[in-house]
C-alpha positions in Angstrom: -19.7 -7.8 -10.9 -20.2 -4.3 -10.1 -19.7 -2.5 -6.6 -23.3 -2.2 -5.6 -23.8 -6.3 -6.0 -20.3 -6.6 -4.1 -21.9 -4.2 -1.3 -25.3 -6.5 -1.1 -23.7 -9.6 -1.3 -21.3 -8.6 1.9 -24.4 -7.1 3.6 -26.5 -10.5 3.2 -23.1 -12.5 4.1 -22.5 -10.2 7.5 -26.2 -10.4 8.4 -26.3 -14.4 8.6 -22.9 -14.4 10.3 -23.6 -11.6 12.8 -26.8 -13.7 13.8 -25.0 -17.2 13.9 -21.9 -15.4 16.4 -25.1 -14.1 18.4 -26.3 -17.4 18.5 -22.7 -18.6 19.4 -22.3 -15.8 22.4 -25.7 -16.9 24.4 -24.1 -20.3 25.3 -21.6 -21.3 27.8 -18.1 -20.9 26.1 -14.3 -20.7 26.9 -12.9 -17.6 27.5 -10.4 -18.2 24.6 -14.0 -19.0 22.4 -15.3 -15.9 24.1 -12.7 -13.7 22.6 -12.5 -15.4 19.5 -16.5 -15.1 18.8 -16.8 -11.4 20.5 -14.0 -10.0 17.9 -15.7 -12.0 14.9 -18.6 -10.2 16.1 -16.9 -7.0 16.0 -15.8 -7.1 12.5 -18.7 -8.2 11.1 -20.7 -5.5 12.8 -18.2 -3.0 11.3 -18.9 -4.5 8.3 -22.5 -4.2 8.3 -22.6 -1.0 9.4 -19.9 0.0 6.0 -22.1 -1.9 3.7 -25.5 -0.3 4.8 -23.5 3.7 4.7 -22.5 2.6 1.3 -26.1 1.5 0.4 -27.4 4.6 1.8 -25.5 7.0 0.1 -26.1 5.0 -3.1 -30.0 5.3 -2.7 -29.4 9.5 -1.9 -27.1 9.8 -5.1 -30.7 8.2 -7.0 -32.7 10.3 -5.3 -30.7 13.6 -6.1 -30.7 12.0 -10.1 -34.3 11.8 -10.0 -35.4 15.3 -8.4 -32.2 17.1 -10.4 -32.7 19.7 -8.3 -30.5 23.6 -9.0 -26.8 22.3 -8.9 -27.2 18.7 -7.9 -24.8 17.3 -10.1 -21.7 18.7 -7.9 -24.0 17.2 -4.8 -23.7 13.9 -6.8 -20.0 14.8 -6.9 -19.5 14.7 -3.3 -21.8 11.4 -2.4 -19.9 9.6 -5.6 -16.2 11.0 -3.7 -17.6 9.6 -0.5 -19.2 6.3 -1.6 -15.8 5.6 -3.1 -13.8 5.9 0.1 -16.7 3.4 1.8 -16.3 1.2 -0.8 -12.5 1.1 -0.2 -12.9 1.1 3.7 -15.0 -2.1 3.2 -12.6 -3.6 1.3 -9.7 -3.4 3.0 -11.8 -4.7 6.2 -13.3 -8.1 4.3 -9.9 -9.0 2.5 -8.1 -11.9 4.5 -5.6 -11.0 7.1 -2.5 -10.9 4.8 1.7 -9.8 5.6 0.4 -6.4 5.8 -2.6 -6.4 8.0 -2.0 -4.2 11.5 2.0 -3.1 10.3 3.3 0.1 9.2 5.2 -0.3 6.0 8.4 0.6 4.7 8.2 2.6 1.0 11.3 2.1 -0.7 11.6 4.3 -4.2 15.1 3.7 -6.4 16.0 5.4 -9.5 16.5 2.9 -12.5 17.1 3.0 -15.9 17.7 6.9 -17.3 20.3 8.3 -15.3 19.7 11.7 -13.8 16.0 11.7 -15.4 15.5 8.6 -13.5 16.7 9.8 -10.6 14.2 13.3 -11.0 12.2 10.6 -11.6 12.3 8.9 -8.1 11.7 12.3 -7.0 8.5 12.9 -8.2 7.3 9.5 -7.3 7.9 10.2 -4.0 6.5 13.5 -3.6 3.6 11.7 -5.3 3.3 9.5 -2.4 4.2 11.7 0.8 0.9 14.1 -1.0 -1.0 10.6 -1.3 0.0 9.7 2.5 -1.2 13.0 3.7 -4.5 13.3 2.1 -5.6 9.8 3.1 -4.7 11.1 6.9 -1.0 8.7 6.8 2.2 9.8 8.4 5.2 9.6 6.9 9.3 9.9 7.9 12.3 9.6 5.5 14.4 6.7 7.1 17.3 7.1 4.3 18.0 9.0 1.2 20.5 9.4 -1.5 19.6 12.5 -2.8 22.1 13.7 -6.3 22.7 16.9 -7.3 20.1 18.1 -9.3 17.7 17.4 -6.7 16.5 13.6 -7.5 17.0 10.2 -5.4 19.1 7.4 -6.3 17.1 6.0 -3.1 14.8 6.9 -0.7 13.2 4.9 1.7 10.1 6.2 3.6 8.4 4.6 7.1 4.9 4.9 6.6 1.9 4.4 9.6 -1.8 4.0 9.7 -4.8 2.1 9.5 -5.0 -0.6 6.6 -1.8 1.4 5.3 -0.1 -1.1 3.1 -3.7 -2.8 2.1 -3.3 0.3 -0.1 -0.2 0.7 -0.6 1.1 -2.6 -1.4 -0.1 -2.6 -5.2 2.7 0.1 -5.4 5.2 -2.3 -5.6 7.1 -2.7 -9.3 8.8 -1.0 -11.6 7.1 2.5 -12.6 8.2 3.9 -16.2 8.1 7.5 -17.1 7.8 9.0 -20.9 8.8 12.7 -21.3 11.5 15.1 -21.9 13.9 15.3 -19.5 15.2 18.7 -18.5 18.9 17.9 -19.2 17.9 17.2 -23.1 18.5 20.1 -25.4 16.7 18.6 -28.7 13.5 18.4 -27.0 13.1 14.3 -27.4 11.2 12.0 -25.2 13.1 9.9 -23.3 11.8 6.7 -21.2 13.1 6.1 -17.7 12.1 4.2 -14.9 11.9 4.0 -11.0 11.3 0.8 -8.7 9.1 0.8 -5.9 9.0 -1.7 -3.3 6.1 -1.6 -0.3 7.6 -3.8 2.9 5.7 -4.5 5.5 7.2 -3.6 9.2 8.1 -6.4 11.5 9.4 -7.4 14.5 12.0 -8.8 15.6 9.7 -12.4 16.6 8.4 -12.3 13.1 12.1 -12.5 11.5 15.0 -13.2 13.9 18.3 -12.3 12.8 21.6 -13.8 14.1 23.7 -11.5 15.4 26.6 -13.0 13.6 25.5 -13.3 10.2 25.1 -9.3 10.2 28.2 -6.7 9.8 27.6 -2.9 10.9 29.9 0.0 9.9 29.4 3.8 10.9 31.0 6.2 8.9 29.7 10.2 8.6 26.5 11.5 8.0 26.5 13.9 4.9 23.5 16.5 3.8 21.8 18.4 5.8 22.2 18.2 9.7 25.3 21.1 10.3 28.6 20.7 12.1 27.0 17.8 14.2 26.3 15.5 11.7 29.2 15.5 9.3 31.8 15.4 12.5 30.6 12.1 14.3 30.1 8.5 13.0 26.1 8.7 13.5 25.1 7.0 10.4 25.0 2.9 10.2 25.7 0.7 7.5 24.2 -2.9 8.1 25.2 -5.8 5.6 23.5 -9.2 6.0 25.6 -11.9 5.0 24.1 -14.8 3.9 21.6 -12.4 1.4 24.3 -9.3 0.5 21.4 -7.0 1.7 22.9 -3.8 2.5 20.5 -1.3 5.0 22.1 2.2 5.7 20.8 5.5 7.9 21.7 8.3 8.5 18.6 10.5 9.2 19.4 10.4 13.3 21.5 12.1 15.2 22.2 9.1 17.5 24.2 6.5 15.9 21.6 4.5 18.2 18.7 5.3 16.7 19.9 5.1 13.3 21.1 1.6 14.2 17.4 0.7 15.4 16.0 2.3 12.0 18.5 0.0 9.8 17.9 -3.0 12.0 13.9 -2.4 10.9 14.1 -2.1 7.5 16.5 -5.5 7.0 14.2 -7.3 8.9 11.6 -5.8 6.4 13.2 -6.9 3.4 14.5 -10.4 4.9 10.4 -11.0 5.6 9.9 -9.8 2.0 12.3 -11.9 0.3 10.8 -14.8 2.5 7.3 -14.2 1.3 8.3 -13.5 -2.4 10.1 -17.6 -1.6 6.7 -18.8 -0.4 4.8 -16.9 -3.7 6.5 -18.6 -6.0 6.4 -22.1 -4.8 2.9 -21.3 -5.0 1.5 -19.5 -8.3 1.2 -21.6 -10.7 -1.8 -22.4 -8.4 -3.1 -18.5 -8.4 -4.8 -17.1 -11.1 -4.4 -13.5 -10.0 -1.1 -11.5 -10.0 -2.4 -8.0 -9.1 -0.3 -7.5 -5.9 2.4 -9.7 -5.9 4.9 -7.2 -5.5 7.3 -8.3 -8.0 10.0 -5.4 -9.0 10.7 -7.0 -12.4 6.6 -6.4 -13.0 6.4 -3.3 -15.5 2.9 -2.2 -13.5 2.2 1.7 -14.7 3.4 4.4 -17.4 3.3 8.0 -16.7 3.4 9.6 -20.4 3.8 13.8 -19.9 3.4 13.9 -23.9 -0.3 13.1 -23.4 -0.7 13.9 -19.8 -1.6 10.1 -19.1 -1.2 7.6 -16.8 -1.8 3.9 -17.7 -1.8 0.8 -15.4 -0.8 -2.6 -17.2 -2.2 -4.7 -15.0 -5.6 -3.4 -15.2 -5.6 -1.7 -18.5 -6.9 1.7 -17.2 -5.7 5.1 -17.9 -6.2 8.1 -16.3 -5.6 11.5 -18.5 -5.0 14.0 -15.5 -1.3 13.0 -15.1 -0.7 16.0 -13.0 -3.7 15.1 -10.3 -2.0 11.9 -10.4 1.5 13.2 -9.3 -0.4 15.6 -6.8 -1.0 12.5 -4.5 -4.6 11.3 -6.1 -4.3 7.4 -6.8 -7.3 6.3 -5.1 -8.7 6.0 -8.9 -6.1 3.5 -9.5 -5.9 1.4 -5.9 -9.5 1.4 -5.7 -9.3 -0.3 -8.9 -6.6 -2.5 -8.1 -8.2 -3.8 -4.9 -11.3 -4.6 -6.2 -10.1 -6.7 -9.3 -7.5 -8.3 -6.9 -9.9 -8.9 -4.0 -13.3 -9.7 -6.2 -12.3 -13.1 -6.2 -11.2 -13.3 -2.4 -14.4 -12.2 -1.6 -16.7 -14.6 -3.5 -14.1 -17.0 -1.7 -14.9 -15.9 1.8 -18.8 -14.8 1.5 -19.4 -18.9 -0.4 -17.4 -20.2 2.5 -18.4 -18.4 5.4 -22.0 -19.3 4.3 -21.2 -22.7 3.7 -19.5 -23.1 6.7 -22.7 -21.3 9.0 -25.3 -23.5 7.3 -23.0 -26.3 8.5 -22.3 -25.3 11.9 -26.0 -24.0 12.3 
């Protein structure tokens, strides 16, 4: 199904259910049915509103085809560029709530196979992401880093906030594999390294309680950069949880405090991870669909320097402007990946939630 049958489809689904919730509001109700139905409402509307922007600027881009006026293909350009990010919007809106909906989300990059070139590797990934975080309007801090000595990360994990921020991001997750020559090889052969991503969502400390006892913290001395401050006082944190051997460390803080707080948010990241990756598998063998699982085992793209390339396995789509692709610009790909991965959500929810109006109706 292409995009523009998607976009009708939701705008005929969000005009019968903004005129059923109407219908709903007029009566006497509860307060909690008031809030309920008003917030329905809400969404919807937003909806609507998306879908009839995205059919608007896909009657313009017709219109500029047919009168091909002096430079209109760059005009074209633009309204395709913009369409796109509607399209995306309207997505990330419709899809079910999910683990990520509302949090900010913790990046987590680690060098893998390859050494030092796996490492430089890491490096590149992230700077990959940070450009990708800024021109989608994200913000982005380094919680921890373990940089080596050519300049790559054995690990670096990145708190990330914004809108819908892991409905994007969370298709990052596997192991990325790079093809090229590394700068440490003299005879000029391509080598293949990898890097692991992992995209957890933030939560708080009622979504995963941890016990106190069952956790045990060291400080020891921040190294890198930070001056006399840093490397002569205890200020970074080492958490270990016990039951799972997950080790958290920071050391980006001055305040032993603070890094303590940081540390203490990305375990209960990664306990809430590993407790939904226990909850996917008792359950996919019923689900058709592994786009998005998150799985770090999953081999999920190839960046190939050789022939400037950049190929997604799960989709089977290659892009052949590797070096846009580093420089932050993904949306080709996530796009991509959300609409395979939600297509069938969606004929899920629009079937039902008709369904469901002509019975309540």
């Amino acid at each position: 199904m292409e995009n523009l049958d998607i976009v009708i489809q939701i705008k005929n689904w969000s005009n019968e259910a903004i005129k059923n919730l109407e219908k709903k509001l007029m009566v006497p109700l509860s307060p909690e049915e008031i809030k309920k139905y008003s917030e329905e409402y809400s969404k919807m509307k937003e909806i609507n509103t998306l879908a009839n922007k995205y059919l608007e600027l896909e009657d313009e881009i017709q219109l500029w085809k047919e009168e091909m006026p002096e430079n209109f293909e760059i005009e074209v350009e633009k309204l395709e560029k913009e369409k796109e990010n509607v399209m995306q919007e309207l997505i990330s809106i419709v899809i079910p709530e999910n683990e990520y909906s509302g949090k900010n989300v913790y990046l987590e990059i680690r060098a893998g196979t390859g050494g030092e070139e796996a490492a430089l590797f890491a490096a590149d990934l992230l700077r990959m992401y940070l450009r990708y975080v800024e021109k989608k309007g994200f913000k982005a801090e380094i919680i921890d880093e373990n940089k080596t000595d050519l300049g790559g990360y054995k690990e670096v994990i990145v708190r990330i906030k914004g809108k819908n921020v892991g409905n994007y991001l969370k298709y990052e997750s596997g192991v990325h594999r790079v093809q090229r020559v590394p700068t440490t090889e003299s005879g000029g052969r391509v080598h293949t390294s990898t890097a692991t991503v992992a995209v957890l969502p933030e939560v708080s400390s009622v979504d995963i309680e941890i016990n106190p006892s069952e956790i045990r913290i060291d400080t020891y001395r921040a190294s890198g950069a930070g001056g006399q401050y840093v490397n002569k006082t205890e200020s970074a944190v080492r958490i270990t949880h016990i039951p799972t051997g997950i080790v958290v460390t920071c050391q980006t803080e001055r305040s032993q405090l603070q890094n303590k707080e940081q540390a203490m948010n990305v375990l209960r990241a990664r306990l809430f991870k590993l407790k939904l990756e226990e909850q996917a598998r008792k359950i996919s063998a019923n689900r058709k669909s592994q786009i998005g699982t998150g799985e770090r085992s999953e081999k999920i793209r190839t960046y190939n320097f050789p022939q400037n390339r950049v190929t997604d396995h799960r989709i089977n789509y290659t892009s052949y402007n590797l070096q846009a692709v580093l420089d932050g610009e993904l949306d080709e790909f996530i796009t991509r990946l959300m609409r395979i991965d939600m297509l069938e959500q969606l004929e899920n929810i629009i079937k039902g939630g008709v369904k469901n109006e002509h019975k309540n109706s």
